[in-house]
Every structure is written in structure tokens, then in C-alpha cells.
Backbone bond lengths (Angstrom), bond angles and torsions (degrees), N, CA, C in turn:
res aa  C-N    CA-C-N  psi(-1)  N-CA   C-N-CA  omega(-1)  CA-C   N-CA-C  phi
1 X - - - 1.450 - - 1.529 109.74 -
2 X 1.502 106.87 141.56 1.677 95.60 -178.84 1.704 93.56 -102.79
3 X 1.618 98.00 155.44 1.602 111.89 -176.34 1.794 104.48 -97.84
4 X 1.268 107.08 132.37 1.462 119.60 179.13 1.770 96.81 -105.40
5 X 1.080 104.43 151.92 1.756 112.97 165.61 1.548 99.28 -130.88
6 X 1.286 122.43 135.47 1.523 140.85 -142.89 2.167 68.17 -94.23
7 X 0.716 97.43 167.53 1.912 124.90 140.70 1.357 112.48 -33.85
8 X 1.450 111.16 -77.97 1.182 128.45 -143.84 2.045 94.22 -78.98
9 X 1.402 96.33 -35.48 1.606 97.17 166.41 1.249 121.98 -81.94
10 X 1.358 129.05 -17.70 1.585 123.36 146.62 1.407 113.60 -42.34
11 X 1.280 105.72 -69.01 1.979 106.25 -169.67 1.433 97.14 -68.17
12 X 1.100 145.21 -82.56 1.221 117.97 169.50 1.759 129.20 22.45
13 X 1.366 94.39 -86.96 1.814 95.88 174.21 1.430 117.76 -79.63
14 X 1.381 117.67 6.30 1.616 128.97 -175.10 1.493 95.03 -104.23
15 X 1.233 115.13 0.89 1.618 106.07 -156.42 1.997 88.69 -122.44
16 X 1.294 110.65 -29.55 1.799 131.38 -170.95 1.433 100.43 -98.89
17 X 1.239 111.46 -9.20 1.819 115.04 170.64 1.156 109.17 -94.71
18 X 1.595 132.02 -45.62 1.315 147.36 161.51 1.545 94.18 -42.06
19 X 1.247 124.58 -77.98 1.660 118.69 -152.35 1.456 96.24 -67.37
20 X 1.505 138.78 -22.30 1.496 123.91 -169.72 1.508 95.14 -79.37
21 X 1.543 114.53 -55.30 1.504 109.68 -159.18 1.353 114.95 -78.33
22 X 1.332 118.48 30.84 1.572 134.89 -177.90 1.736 87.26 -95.90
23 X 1.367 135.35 -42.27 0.966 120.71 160.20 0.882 152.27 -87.33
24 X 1.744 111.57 -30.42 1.467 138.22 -140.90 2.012 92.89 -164.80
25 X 1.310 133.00 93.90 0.798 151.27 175.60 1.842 104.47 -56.69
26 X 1.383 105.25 -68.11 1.426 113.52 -174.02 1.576 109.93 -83.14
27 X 1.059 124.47 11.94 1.699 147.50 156.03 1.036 93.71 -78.11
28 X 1.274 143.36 -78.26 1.303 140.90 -133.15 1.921 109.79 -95.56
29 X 1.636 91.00 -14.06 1.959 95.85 169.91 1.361 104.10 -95.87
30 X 1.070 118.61 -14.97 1.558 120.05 173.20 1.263 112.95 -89.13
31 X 1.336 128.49 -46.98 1.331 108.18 171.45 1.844 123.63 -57.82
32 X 1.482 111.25 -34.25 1.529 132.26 -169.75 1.800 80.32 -51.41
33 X 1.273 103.21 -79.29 1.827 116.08 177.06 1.383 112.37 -11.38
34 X 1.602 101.75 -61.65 1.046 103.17 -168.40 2.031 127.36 -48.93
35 X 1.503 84.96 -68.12 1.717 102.79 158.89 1.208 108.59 -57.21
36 X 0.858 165.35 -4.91 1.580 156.11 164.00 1.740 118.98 -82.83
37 X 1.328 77.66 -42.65 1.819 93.82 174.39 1.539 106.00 -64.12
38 X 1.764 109.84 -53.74 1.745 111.09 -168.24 1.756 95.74 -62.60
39 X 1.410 110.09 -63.94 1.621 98.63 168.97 1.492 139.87 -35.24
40 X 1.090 106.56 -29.21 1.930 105.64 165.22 1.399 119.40 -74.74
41 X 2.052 118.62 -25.32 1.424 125.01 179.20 1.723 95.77 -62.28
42 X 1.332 125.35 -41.89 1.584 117.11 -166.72 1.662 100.62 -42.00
43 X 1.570 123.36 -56.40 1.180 125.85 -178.67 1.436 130.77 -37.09
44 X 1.510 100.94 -32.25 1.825 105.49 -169.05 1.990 91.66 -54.83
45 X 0.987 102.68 171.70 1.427 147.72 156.88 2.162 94.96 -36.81
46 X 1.351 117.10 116.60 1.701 110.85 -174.19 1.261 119.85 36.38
47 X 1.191 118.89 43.62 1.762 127.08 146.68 0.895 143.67 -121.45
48 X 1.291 107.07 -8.84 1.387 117.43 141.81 1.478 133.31 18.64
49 X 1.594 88.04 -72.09 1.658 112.07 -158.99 1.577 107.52 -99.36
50 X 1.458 104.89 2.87 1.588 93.00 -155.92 1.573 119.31 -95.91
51 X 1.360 117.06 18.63 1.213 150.29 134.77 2.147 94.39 -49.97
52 X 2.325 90.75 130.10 0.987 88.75 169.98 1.507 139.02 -79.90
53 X 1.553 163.26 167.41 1.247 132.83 -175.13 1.627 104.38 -67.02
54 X 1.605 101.20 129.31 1.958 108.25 152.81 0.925 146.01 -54.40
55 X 1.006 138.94 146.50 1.499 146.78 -159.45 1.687 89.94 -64.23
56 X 1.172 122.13 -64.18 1.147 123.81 -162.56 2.050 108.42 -76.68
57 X 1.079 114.94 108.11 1.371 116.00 170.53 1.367 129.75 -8.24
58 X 1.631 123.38 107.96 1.553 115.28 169.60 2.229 97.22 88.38
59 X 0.994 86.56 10.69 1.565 88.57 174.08 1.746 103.47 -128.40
60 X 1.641 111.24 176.29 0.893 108.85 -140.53 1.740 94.45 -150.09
61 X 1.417 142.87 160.25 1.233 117.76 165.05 1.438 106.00 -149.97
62 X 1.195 114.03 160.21 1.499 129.44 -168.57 1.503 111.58 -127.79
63 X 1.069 130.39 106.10 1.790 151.85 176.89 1.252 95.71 -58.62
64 X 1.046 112.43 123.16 2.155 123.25 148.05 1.265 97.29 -154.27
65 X 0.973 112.04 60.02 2.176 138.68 139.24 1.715 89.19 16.25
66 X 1.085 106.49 105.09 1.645 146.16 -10.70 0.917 122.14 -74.73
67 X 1.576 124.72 -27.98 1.943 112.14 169.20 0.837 142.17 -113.27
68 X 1.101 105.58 -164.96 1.476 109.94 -151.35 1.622 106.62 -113.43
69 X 1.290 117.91 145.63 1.822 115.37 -174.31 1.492 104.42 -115.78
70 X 1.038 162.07 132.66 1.388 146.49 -138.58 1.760 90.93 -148.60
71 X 0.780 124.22 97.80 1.800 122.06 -177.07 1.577 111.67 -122.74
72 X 1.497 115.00 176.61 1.440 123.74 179.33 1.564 105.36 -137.81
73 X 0.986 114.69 117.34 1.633 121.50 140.83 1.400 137.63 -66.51
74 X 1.155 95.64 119.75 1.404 105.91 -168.43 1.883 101.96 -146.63
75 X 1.521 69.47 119.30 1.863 108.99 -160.42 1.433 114.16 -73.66
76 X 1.365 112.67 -48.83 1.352 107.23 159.77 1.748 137.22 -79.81
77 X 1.214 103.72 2.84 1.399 105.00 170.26 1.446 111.72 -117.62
78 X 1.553 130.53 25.70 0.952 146.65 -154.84 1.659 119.01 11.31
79 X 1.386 115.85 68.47 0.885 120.31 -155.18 1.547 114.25 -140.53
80 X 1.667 129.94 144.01 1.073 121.17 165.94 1.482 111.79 -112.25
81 X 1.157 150.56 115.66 1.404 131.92 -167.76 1.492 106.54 -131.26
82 X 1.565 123.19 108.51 1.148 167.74 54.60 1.688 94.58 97.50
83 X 1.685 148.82 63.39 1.223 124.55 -154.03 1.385 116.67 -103.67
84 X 1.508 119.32 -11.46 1.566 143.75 -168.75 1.458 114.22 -163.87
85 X 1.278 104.45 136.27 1.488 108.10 166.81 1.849 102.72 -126.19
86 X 1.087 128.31 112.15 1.711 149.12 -162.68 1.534 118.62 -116.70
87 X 1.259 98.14 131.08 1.524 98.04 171.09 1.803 90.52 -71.47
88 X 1.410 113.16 171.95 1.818 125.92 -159.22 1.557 75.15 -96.01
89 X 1.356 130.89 -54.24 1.943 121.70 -154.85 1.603 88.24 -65.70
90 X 1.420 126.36 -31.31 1.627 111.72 -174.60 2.025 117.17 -45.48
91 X 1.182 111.31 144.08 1.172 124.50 -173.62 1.547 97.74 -68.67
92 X 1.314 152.85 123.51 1.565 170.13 -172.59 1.285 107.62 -111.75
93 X 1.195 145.16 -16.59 1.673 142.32 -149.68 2.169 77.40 -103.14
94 X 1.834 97.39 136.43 1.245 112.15 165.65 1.224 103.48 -70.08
């Protein structure tokens, strides 16, 4: 499956890279790493899914302590696409 990142999940981690490397420069490339790395495992071969179900219906989410990755599968366009990246204390309810 190829991985899409929406817009709104670009700025997202463009926006959580800004506030880390305001302190901690190599904090804030390590965490980016971090989520980027767990986001490419969705792709292997049955991983798809292994994101727990989202709050929000037909979505899906992925842990890298502290956040949260909020994505969709979508089966016929072989696709995973990428819709939020969240601190976990952030409020999630539409």
C-alpha cells in the first residue's frame, strides 16, 4: 500500500517540529523520525490495520507516545492516507 499524508497532516508535524525545535533541535528530528518510521510499518504486507480503531468512524490510529497518528485505509485505492498527527492530551472528539 502506498502512504499519503493529507495537508492538514503535513502541517501538523511541521507545526510539532516547530514547537520541539524551539528547544531541542535533535528532539524534534527524532521525534519527526520517529512517526515517519511507525508510518511506513502500516505499508508492510498486514499492517494496515494495526493502528487501533478512532474515535472518529472508519479511521484508524497509530501510537508514538505521545501521539497520536489518526489515518484511513482505503482498500480500493491501495492506499493509507495519513489525516492528523496529535499530541494524545489533544481533545479528538468531532
Amino acid at each position: 500500500m502506498r502512504i499519503v499524508f493529507d495537508a492538514r497532516a503535513r502541517d501538523d508535524i511541521e507545526r510539532l517540529f516547530a514547537w520541539i525545535a524551539a528547544d531541542n533541535l535533535k528532539a524534534a528530528l527524532d521525534l519527526v523520525s520517529r512517526i515517519e518510521a511507525r508510518v511506513r510499518l502500516l505499508a508492510a504486507p498486514g499492517f494496515a490495520q494495526m493502528g487501533r480503531p478512532g474515535v472518529v468512524e472508519g479511521t484508524r490510529e497509530l501510537v508514538e507516545h505521545p501521539y497520536i497518528v489518526v489515518y484511513e485505509v482505503r482498500e480500493r485505492e491501495r492506499e493509507i492516507v495519513v489525516l492528523a498527527v496529535m499530541h494524545g492530551a489533544q481533545n479528538r472528539y468531532p
